[in-house]
C-alpha positions as CSV (number, residue, x, y, z in Angstrom):
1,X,118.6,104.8,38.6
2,X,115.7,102.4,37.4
3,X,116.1,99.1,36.9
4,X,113.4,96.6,35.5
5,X,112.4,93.2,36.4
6,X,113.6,90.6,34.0
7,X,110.8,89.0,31.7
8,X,110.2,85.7,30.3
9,X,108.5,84.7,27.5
10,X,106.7,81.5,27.0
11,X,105.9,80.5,23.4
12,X,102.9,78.3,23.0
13,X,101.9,76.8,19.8
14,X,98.5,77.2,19.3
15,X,98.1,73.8,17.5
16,X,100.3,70.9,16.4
17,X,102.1,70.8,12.9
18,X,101.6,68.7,10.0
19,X,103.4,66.4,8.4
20,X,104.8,66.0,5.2
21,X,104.5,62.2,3.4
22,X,103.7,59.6,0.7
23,X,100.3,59.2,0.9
24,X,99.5,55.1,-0.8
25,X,95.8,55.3,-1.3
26,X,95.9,59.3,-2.7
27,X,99.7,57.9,-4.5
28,X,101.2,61.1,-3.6
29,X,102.8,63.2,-0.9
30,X,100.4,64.7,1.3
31,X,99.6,66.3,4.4
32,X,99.0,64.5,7.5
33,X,96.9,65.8,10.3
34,X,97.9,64.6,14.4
35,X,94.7,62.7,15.3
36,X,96.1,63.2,19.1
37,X,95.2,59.8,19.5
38,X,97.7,56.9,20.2
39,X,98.0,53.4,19.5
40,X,99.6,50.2,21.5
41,X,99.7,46.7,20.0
42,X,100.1,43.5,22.2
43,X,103.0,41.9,20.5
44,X,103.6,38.3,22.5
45,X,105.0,39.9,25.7
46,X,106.2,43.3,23.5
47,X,104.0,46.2,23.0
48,X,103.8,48.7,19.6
49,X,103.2,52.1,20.2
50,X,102.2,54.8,17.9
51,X,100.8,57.9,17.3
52,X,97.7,57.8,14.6
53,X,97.5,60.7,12.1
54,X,95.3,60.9,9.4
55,X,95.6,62.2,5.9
56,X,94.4,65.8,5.3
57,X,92.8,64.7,1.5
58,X,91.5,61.1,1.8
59,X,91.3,60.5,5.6
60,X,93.6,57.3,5.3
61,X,95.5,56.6,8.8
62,X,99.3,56.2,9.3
63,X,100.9,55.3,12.9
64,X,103.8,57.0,13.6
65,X,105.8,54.8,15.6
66,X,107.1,55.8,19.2
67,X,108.1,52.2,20.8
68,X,108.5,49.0,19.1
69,X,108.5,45.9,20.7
70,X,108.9,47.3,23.6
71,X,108.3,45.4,27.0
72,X,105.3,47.4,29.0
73,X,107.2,46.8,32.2
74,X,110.6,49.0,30.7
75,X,108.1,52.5,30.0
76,X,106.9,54.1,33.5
77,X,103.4,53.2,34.4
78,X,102.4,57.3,34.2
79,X,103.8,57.5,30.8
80,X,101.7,54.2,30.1
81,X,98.7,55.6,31.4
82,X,98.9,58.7,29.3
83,X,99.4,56.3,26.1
84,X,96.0,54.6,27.1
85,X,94.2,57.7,27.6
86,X,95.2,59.5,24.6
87,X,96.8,62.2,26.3
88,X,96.4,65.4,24.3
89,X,100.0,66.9,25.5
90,X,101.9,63.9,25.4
91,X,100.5,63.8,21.5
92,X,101.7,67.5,21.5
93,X,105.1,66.5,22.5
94,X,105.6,63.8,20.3
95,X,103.8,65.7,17.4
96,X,106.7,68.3,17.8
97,X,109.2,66.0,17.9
98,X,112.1,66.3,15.4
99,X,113.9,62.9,16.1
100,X,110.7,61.2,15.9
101,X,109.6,62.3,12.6
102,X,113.4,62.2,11.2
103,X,113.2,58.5,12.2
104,X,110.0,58.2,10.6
105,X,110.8,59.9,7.6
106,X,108.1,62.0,8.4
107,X,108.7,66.2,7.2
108,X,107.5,68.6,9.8
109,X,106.1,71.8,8.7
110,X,106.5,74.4,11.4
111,X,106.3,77.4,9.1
112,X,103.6,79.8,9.7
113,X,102.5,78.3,12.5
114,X,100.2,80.4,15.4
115,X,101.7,81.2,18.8
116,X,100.5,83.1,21.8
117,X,102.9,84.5,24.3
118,X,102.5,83.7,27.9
119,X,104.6,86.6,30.1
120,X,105.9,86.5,33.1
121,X,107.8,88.9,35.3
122,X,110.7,88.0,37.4
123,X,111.1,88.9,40.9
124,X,115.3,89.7,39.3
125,X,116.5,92.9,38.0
126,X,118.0,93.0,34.9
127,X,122.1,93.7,35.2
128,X,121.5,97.5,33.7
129,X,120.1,100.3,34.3
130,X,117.1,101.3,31.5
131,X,117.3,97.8,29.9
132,X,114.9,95.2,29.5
133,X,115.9,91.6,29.7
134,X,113.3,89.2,28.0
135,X,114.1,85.1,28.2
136,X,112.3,83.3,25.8
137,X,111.0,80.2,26.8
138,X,110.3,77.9,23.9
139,X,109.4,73.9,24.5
140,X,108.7,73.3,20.9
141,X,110.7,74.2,17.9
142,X,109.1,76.8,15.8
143,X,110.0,78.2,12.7
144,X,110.4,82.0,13.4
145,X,113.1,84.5,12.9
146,X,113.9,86.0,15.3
147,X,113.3,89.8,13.6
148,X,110.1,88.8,12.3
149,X,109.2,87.1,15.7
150,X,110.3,90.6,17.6
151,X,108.3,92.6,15.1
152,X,105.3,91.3,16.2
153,X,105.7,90.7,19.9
154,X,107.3,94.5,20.2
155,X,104.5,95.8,17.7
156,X,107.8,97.9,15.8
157,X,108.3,97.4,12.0
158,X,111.5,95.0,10.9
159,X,113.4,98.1,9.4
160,X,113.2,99.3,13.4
161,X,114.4,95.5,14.9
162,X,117.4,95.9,11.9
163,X,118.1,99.1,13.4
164,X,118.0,98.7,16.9
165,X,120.3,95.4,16.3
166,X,123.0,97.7,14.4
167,X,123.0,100.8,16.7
168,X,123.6,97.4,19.5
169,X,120.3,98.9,21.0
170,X,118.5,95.4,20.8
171,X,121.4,92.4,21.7
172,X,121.9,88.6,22.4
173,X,125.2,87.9,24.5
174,X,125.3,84.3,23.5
175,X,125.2,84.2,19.9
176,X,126.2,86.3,17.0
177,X,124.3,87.4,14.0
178,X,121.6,86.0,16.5
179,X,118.7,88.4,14.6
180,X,118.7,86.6,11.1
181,X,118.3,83.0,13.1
182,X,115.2,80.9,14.3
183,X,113.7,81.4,17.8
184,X,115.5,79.0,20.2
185,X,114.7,78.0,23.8
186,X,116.7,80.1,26.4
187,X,117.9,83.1,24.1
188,X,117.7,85.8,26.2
189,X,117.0,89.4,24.3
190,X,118.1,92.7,26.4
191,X,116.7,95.5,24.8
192,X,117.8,99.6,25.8
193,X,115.2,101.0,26.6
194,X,116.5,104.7,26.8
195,X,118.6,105.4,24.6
196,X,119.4,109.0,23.1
């Protein structure tokens, strides 16, 4: 019998997305770039923050807001120290963040965008014998199918992944019709890996 250690997969975006958004000194919609830089405004005994980005044609800033007159005392003093020093994950996070832009009225564009794959291998067995099982880890919504994402990271054509899914070769136990959908955080994938 062989069994094989589970797998995770770690998705990490290899930059931050643009946004989409009405642009008043080029008076259009255009893309804005995540300056990873943040802003706080002393309002009496309230604070502003925001994240700056910076339009991609005419350079023109906009703050995308996180906190409004907020007191400094209700945010946690390491979450306030990260604002001051324009901490380049925090502006990752909040970059990423689909509430945040939605209450912004900000469009994310997460198409097309470059990932790498951290791997790691699990001191677990999968469940079956001659199986793989791959978790994918994923802290930042991507736009990715999940055919075209296992295409790549399996270096097999589409036409294979479509095939594998129909002979029930390549499966998700937690979702149906789980091939045609985006990449999500804590799908797991168990592929057969002998199977004549």
């Amino acid at each position: 019998m062989s069994y094989l250690k589970k797998k995770q997969w770690i998705l990490i975006p290899d930059s931050i997305p643009e946004v989409i958004r009405y642009c008043p000194k080029c008076g259009k919609r255009t893309n804005f770039i995540n300056s990873e830089k943040f802003r706080i405004n002393a309002n009496r005994n309230n604070i502003d923050i925001w994240l700056i980005y910076q339009c991609s044609k005419c350079k023109s800033t906009w703050n995308m807001s996180i906190y409004e007159r907020i007191n400094p005392n209700d945010i946690k003093k390491e979450l306030y120290d990260k604002f001051l020093a324009n901490d380049k994950i925090l502006a990752k996070k909040y970059g990423f963040d689909v509430t945040i832009h939605n209450k912004n009225m900000s469009e994310l564009i997460l198409d097309n965008m470059d990932y790498h794959i951290i791997e790691s291998v699990s001191n677990d067995y999968c469940d079956k014998e001659n199986e793989q099982s791959i978790e994918i880890i994923s802290e930042f919504p991507l736009d990715i199918r999940m055919d075209k994402f296992l295409s790549e990271n399996l270096d097999i054509s589409r036409s294979q992944i479509k095939n594998m899914f129909d002979k029930g070769f390549i499966y998700c136990q937690e979702e149906r019709n789980w091939i045609k959908k985006k990449v999500k955080n804590g799908m797991v994938i168990n592929i057969v890996i002998s199977h004549e």
